[in-house]
TORKOL-4160 file (C-alpha; in steps of 0.2 Angstrom, whole numbers, padded with zeros to 4 digits, m for minus):
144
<pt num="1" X="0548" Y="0739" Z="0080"/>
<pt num="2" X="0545" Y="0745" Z="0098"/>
<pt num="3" X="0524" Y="0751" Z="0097"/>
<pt num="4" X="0517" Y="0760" Z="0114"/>
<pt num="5" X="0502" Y="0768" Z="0115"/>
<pt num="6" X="0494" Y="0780" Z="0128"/>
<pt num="7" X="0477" Y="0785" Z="0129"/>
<pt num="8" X="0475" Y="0804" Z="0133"/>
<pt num="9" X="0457" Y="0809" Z="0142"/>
<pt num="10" X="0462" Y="0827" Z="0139"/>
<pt num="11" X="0469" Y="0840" Z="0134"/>
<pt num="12" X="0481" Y="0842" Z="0147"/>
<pt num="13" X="0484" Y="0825" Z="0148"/>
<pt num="14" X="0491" Y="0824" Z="0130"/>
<pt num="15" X="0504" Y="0840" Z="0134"/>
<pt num="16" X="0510" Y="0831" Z="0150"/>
<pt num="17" X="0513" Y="0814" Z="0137"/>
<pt num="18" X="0522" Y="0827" Z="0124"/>
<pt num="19" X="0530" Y="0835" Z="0135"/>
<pt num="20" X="0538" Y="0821" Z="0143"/>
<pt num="21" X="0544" Y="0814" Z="0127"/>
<pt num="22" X="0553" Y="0832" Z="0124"/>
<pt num="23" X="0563" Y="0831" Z="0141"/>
<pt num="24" X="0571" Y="0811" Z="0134"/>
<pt num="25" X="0575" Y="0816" Z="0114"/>
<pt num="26" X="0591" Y="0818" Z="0109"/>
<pt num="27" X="0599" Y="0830" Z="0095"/>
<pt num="28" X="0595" Y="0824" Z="0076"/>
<pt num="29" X="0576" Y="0815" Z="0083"/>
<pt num="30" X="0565" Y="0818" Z="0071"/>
<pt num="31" X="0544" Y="0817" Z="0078"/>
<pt num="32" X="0532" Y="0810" Z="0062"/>
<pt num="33" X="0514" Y="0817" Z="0067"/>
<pt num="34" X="0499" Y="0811" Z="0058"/>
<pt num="35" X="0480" Y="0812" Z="0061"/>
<pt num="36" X="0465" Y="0820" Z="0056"/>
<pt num="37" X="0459" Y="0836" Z="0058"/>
<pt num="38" X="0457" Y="0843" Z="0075"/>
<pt num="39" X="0465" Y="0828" Z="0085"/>
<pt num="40" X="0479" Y="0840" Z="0093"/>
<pt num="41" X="0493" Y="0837" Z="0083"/>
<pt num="42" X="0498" Y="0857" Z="0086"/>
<pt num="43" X="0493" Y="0852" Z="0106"/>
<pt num="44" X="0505" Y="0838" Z="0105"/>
<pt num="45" X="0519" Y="0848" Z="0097"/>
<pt num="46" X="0517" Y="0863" Z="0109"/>
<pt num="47" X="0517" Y="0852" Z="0125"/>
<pt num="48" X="0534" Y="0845" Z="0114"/>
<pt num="49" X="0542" Y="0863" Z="0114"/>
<pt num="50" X="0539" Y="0864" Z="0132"/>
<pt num="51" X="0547" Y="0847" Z="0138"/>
<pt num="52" X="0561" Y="0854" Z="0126"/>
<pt num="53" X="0561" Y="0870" Z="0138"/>
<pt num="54" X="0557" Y="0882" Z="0123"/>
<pt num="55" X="0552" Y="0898" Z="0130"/>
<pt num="56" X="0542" Y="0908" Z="0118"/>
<pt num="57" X="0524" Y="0904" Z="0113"/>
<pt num="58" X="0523" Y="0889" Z="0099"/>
<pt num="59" X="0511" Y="0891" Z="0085"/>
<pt num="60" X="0507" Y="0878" Z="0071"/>
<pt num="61" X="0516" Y="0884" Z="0057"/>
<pt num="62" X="0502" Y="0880" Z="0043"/>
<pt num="63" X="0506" Y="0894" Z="0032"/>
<pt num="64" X="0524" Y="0895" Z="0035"/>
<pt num="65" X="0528" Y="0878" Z="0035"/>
<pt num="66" X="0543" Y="0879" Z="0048"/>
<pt num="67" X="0544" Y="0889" Z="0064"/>
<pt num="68" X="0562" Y="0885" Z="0071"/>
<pt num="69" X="0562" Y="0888" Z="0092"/>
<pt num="70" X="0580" Y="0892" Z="0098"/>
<pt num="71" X="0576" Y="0895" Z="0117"/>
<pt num="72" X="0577" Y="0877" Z="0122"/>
<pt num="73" X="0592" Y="0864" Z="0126"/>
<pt num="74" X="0593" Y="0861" Z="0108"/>
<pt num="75" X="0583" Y="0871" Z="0092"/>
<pt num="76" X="0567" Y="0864" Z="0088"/>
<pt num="77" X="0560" Y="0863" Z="0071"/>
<pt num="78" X="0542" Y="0864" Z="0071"/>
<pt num="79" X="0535" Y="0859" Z="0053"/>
<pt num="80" X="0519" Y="0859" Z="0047"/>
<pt num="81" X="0516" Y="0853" Z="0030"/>
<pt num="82" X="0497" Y="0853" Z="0027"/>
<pt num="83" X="0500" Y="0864" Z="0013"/>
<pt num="84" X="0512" Y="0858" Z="0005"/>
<pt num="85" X="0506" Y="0853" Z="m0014"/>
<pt num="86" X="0523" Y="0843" Z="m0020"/>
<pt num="87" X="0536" Y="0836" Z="m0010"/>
<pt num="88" X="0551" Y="0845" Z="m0018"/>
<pt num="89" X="0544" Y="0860" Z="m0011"/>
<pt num="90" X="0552" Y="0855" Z="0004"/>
<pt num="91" X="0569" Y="0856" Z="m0002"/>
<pt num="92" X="0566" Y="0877" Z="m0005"/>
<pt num="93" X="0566" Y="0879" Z="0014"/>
<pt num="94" X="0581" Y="0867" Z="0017"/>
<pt num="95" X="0570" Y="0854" Z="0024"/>
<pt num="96" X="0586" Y="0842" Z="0025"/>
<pt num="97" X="0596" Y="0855" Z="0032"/>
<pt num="98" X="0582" Y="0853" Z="0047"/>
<pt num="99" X="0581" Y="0836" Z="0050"/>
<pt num="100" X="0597" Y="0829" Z="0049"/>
<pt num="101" X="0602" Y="0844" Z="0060"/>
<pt num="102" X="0608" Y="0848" Z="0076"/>
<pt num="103" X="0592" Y="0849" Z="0081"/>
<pt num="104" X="0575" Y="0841" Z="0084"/>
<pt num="105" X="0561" Y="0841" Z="0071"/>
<pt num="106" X="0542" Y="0839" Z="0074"/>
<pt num="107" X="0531" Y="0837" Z="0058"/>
<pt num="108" X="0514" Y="0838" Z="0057"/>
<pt num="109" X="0503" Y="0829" Z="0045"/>
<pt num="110" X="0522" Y="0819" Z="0041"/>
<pt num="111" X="0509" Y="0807" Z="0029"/>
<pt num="112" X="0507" Y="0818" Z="0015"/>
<pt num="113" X="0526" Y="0817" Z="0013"/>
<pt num="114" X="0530" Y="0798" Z="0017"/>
<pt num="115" X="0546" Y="0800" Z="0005"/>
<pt num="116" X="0554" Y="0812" Z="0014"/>
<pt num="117" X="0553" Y="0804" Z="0033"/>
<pt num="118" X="0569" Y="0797" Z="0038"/>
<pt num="119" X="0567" Y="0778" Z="0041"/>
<pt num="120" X="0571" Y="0780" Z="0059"/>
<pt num="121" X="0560" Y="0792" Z="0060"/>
<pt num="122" X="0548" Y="0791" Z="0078"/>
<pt num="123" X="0530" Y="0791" Z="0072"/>
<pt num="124" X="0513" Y="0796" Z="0081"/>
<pt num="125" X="0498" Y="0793" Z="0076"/>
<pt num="126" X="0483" Y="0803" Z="0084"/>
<pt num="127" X="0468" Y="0798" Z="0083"/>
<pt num="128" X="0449" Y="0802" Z="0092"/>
<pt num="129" X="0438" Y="0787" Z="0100"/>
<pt num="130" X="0420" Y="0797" Z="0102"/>
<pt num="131" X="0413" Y="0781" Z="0111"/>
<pt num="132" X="0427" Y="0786" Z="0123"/>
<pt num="133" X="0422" Y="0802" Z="0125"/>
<pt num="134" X="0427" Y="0821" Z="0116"/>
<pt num="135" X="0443" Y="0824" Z="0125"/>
<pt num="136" X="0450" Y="0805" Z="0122"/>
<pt num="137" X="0465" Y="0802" Z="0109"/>
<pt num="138" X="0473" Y="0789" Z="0107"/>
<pt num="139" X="0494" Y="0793" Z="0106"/>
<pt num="140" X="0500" Y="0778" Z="0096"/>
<pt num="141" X="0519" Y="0778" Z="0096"/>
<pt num="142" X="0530" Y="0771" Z="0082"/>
<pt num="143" X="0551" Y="0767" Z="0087"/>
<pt num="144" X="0562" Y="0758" Z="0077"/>
């Protein structure tokens, strides 16, 4: 397991990292996001989109669950599953469908559905450092 992890001061500084990992995935790359609250999960997924070359404006999709972006060089499939109260409501919106796809899947708060997360699945963890200051994350990054 391949671990790298980048410390973000900013805002900014987080959407540059995600959006750098949008320009190198490939088709069928699924994104496992986790963190708490507020620690820019959306941020992260919405400097993704860019690096993906996704035109339109990217929202979390906290009451939708999926947003799906076809403007980029592959579709991206934005997930947010916050809401979700049982796993196998992810089979009502296709959730396979997505992410062994054509196309690249992003999925917030992926912890609350473990079961569902491919094994080869990239995983982020996000997390805030105060001491370090307001604008500080930490990106860990999990590859297999």
């Amino acid at each position: 397991m391949a671990i790298e992890v980048f410390e973000s001061f900013s805002a900014e500084d987080t959407r540059k990292f995600a959006a750098e990992m949008g320009k190198k995935v490939t088709p069928g790359t699924v994104i496992a996001l986790s963190g708490d609250l507020g620690v820019g999960k959306t941020l992260f997924s919405q400097g993704f989109a860019e690096g993906l070359g996704v035109k339109e404006p990217t929202s979390s999709p906290t009451f939708t669950i999926l947003q799906i972006y076809d403007s980029g060089r592959m579709p991206f499939y934005h997930f947010d599953v916050y809401r979700i109260a049982d796993p196998e409501e992810m089979d009502e919106i296709g959730f396979d469908t997505y992410i062994y796809g054509e196309g690249v899947s992003v999925i917030e708060w992926a912890e609350l559905i473990p079961e569902l997360i491919p094994e080869d699945a990239v995983r982020i963890k996000i997390e805030k450092e105060l001491e370090k200051g307001f604008d500080y994350r930490k990106i860990t990054v999990c590859t297999d």
